[in-house]
N, C-alpha and C positions, 0 to 999 in steps of 0.2 A: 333545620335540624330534625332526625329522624329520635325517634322516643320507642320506646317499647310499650307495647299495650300494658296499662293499671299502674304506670310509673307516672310521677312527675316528672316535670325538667327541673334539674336541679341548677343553680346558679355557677358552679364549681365549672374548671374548663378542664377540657376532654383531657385523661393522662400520658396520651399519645399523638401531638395537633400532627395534623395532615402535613405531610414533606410536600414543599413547595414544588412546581412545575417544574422537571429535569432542562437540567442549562444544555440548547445545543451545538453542537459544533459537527462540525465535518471533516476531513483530514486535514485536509487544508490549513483550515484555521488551528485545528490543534497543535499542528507541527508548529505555526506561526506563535503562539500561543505558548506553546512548551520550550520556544529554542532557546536556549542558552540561558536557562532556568538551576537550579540546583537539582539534587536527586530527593529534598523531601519535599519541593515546590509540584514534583513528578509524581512522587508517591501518592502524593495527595490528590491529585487528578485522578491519579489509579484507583484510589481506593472511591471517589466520590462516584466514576465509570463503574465497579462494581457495585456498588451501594443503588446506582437509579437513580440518584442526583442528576448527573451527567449522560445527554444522550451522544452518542458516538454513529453520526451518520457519513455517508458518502467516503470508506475511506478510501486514500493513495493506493495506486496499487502494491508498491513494496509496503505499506503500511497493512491490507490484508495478505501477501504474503507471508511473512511474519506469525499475522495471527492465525493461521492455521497451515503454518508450515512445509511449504510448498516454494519453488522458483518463481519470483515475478513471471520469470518470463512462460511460465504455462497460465497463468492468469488472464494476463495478455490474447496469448492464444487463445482461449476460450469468451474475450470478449471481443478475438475478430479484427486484433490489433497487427497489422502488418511492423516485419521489425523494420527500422531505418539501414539502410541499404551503409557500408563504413564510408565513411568520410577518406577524403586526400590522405591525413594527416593519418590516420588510423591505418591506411594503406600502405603509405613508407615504413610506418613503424614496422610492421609486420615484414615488409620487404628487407629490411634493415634485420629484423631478427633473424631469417631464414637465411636471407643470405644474397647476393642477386645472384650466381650462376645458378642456385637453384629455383627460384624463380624461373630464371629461365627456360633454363631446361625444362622445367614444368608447361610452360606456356607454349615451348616447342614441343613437346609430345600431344600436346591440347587440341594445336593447330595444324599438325603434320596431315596434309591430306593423306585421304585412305584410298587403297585403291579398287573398292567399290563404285564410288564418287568419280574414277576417272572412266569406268564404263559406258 
């Protein structure tokens, strides 16, 4: 305990005890932690996270989206993350919404040799 020079230590405890080591957590865990929680079971995390209670490391990437407002997916990009190429399933849909003749036709104008290529 730290004393001021020409004081005594008095027996009385400090009027302000030291805030305990902040709890930490990572996105991960907080999402796990927060799901299916009420909204003052959340607040409460919030406020604890504002307070320094609470350390908030490593978070998700839609989790720093979020917080500072931006599209995951330029996050991504700037940590170098290739996107995943659609899936079968994502591919009909999409084929199914446009149409197939257009499709098509698209796929024939794509592939119509040129006649550069036959010189």
């Amino acid at each position: 305990m730290l004393y001021r020079i020409g004081t005594a230590p008095s027996s009385s405890p400090p009027k302000y005890p030291a805030s305990p080591a902040p709890i930490r957590a990572t996105g991960r865990n907080l999402k796990r932690l927060l799901h299916g929680k009420p909204p003052r079971v959340r607040a409460k995390a919030g406020a604890k996270l504002v307070n320094g209670e609470f350390a908030f490391t490593a978070p998700t990437v839609p989790q720093a989206a979020r917080l500072v407002g931006c599209p995951a997916q330029l996050i991504h990009a700037e940590l170098g993350h290739r996107p995943k190429p659609p899936s079968d399933v994502q591919i009909d849909r999409l084929v199914a919404k446009l149409g197939a003749d257009r499709v098509m036709a698209s796929l024939d104008r794509l592939t119509k040799p040129s006649l550069l290529a036959a010189e």
